[in-house]
C-alpha positions in Angstrom: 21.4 -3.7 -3.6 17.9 -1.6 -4.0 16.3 1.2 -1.9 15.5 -0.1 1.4 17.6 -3.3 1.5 21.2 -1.8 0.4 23.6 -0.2 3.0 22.1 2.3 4.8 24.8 4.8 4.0 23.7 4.8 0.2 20.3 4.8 1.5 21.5 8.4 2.6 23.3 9.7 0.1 20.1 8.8 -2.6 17.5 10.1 0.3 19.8 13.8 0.0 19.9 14.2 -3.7 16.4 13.3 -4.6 14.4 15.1 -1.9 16.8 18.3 -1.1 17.8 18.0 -5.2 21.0 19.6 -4.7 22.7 17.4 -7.0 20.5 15.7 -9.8 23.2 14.8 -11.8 24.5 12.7 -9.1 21.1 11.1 -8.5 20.5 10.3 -11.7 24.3 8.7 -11.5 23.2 6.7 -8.3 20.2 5.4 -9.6 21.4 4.5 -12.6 23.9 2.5 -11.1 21.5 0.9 -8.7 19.0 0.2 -11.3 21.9 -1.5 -13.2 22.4 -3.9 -9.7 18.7 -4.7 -9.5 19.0 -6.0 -13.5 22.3 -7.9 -12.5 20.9 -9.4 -9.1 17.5 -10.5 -10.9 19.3 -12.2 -13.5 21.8 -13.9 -11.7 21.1 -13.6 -8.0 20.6 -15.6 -4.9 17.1 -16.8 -5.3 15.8 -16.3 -1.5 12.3 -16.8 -2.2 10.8 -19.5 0.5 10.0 -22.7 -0.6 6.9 -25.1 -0.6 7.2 -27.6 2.8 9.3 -25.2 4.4 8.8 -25.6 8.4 7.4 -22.4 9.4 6.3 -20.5 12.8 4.5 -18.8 11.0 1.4 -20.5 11.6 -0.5 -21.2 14.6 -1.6 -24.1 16.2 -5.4 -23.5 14.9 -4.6 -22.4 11.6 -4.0 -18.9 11.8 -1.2 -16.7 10.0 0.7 -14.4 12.5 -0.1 -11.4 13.4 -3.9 -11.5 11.7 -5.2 -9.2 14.2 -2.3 -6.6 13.1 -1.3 -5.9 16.5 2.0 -6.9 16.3 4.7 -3.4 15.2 7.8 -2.1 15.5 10.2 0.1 13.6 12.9 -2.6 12.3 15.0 0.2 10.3 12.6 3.0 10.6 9.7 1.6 8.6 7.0 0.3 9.8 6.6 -3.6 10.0 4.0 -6.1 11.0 6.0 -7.8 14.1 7.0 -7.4 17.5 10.6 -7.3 19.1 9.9 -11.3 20.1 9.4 -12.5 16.6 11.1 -15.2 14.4 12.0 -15.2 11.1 9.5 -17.0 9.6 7.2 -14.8 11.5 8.8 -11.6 10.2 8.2 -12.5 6.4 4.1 -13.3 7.1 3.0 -10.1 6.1 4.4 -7.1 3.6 4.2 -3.1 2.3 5.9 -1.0 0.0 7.0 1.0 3.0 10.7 0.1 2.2 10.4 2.1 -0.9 7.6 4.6 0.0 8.5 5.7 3.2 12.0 6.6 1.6 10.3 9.6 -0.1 8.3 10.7 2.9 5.3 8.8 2.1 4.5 5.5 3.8 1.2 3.7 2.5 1.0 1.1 5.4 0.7 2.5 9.1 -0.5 0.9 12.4 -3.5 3.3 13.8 -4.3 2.7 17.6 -7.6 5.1 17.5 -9.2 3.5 14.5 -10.1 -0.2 15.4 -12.3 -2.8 15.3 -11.7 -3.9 19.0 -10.9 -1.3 21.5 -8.3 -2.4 24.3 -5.2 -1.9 25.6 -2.6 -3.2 22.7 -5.0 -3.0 20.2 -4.3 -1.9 16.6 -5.7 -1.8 13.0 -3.7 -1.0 10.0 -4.7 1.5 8.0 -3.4 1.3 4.1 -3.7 5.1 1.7 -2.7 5.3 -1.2 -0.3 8.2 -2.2 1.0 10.3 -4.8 5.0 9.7 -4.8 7.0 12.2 -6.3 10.6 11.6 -7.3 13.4 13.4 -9.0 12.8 11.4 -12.3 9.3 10.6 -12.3 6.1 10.4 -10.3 3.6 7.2 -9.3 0.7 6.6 -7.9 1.5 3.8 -4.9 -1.8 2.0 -3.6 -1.7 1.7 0.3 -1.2 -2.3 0.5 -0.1 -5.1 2.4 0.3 -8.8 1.3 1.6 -11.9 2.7 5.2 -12.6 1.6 7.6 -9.7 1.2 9.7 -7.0 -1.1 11.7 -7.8 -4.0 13.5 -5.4 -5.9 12.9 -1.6 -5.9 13.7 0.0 -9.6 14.7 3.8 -8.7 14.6 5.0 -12.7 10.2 3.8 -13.0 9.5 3.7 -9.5 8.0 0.5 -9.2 9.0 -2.7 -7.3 8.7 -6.6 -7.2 6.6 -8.1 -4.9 7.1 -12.0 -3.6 3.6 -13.2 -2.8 2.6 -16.0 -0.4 4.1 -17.8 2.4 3.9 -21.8 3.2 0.7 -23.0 4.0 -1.4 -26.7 3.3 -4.5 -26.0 5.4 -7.8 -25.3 3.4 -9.9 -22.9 5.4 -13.7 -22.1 4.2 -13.0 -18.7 4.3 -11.2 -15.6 5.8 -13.4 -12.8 8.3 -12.4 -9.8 9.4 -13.0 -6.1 9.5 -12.7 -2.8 6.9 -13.5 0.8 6.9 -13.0 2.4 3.5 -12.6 5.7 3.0 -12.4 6.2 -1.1 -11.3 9.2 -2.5 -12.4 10.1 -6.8 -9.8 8.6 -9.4 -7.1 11.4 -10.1 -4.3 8.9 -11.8 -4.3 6.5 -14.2 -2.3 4.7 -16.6 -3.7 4.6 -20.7 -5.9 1.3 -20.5 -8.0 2.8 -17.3 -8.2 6.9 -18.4 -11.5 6.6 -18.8 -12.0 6.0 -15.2 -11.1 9.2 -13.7 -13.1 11.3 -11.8 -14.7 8.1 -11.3 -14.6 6.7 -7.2 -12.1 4.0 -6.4 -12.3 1.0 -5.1 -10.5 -1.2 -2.8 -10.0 -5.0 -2.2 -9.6 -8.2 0.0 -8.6 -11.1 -1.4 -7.4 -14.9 -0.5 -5.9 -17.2 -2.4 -4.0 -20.9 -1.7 -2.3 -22.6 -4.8 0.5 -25.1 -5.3 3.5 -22.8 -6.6 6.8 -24.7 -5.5 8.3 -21.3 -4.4 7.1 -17.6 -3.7 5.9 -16.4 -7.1 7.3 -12.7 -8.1 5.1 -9.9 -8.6 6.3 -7.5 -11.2 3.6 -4.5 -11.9 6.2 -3.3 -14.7 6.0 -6.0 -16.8 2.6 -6.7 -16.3 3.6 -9.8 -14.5 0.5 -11.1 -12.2 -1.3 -14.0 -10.9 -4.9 -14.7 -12.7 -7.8 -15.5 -11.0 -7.7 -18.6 -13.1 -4.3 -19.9 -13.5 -3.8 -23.3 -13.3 -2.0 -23.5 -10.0 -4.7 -21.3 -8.1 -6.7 -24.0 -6.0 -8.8 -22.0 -4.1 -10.1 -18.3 -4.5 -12.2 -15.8 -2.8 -12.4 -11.8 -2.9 -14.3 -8.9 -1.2 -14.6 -5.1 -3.0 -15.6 -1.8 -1.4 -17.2 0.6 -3.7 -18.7 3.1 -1.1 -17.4 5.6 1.8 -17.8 3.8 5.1 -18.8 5.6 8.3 -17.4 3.3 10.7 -15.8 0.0 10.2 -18.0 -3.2 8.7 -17.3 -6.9 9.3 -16.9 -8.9 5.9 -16.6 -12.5 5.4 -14.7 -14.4 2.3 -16.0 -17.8 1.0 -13.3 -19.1 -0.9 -14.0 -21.4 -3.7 -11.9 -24.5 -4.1 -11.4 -25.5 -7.8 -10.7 -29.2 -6.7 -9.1 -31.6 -4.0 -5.6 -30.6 -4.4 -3.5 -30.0 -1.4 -2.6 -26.3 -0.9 1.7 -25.1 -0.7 1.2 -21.3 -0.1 -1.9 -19.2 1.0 -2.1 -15.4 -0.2 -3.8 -12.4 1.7 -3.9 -8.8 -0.5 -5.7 -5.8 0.7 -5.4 -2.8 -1.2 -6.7 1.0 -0.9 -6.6 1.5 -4.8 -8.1 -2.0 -6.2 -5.8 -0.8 -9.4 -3.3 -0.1 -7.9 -1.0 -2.5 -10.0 -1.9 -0.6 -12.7 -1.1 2.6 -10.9 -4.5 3.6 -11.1 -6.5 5.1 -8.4 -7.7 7.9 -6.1 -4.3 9.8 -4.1 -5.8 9.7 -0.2 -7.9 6.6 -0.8 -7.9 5.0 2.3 -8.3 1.5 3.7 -8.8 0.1 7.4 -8.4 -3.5 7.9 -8.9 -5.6 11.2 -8.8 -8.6 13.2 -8.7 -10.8 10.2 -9.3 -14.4 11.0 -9.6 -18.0 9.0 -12.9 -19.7 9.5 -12.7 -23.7 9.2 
């Protein structure tokens, strides 16, 4: 029923009026009509969000997620995703993008780059995460190059913004999560009214990890302002990593997470993001993010 996950034939019709804007009336007719659908579905919808226990492949044998070292790829629709032609389902959901809805305008945030990489070798990629400018018939948004573990929700055509379901099954408690990131920031040239003051000002991008004891995926809605706080109740364990600076080549980072108490984790929850504001559509358009060969230490 939304951009990127309704018949493809829509897909088309919606992809023709907005960028060749032949017809904005029927656009605006389309998306009202989809918007209408994401209201209905959201309300009264199938809730398809994974549950806590759920038997997964998604993890390995040693504790890893899938796919950590992001050289897994295909093009499952056009877009691309974090998986190869061999995976299963559960391995499919592991990680996530707003390419379903950026891509549609042109403007993917989340790429797989075979040239800049932590490890050099045959197979071997990085993904690299920028953060773009979209502009639509109706509006425009800044879109922070990210990826998270879990996958798209809804896409809302009329503010250009989606919801996100964060986390995938996961009871292991590591120490911390390693891996690799080259940042590439770019000065502050959008910004919503609480964070005006910081443009012209560089951006900043983020790592983080947390494992809490939700029940089921919990929904990430940037237009409501609907988040997870550092220190809501069901966060057990915490950790994050900020780049403030230009990098010249990639540097190795490690994240000690900080367990609040004994409790047994349900879900785990990766987020890197070229525009640390991002959810606030604040940020720097071309900011750019490299992240490799991530990897949980025990």
């Amino acid at each position: 029923m939304f951009f990127g996950e309704q018949d493809p034939s829509v897909n088309l019709i919606l992809y023709i009026c907005i960028t060749m804007r032949k017809d904005i009336i029927l656009a605006a007719l389309i998306i009202t009509l989809l918007a209408s659908c994401a209201e209905f579905d959201e309300l009264f919808g199938k809730d398809d969000k994974l549950k806590a226990g759920t038997a997964s492949t998604a993890v390995t044998d040693d504790g890893q997620l899938y796919n950590m070292g992001f050289d897994l790829w295909c093009y499952d629709g056009g877009d691309p995703e974090f998986y190869d032609s061999l995976a299963t389902d559960d391995q499919k959901r592991v990680w996530g993008s707003a390419n379903s809805s950026t891509a549609s305008f042109g403007k993917p945030t989340c790429t797989p780059d075979s040239v800049m990489v932590a490890v050099e070798g045959e197979g071997k990629y990085a993904v690299k995460l920028q953060t773009q400018l979209i502009n639509a018939v109706i509006t425009k948004k800044l879109a922070a190059g990210s990826i998270f573990t879990g996958s798209m929700g809804s896409v809302s055509l009329t503010s250009l913004t989606a919801t996100l379901k964060w986390g995938i099954p996961f009871t292991l408690k590591p120490k911390a999560l390693e891996g690799y990131a080259c940042y590439q920031p770019k000065s502050i040239n959008v910004a919503d009214k609480a964070h005006g003051d910081l443009k012209g000002t560089l951006d900043k991008g983020h790592v983080f990890v947390m494992l809490t004891d939700w029940d089921k995926q919990f929904t990430v809605d940037p237009a409501k302002e609907k988040f997870v706080a550092e220190d809501d109740e069901h966060v057990i364990g915490y950790g994050k990593v900020t780049f403030e600076s230009t990098m010249e080549g990639y540097e190795k980072f490690r994240i000690d997470i900080d367990y609040r108490d004994d409790r047994t984790p349900k879900f785990v929850v990766i987020v890197g993001s070229s525009s640390a504001l991002g959810d606030y559509f604040t940020g720097g358009e071309g900011s750019t993010l490299y992240l490799d060969e991530f990897k949980f230490i025990y």
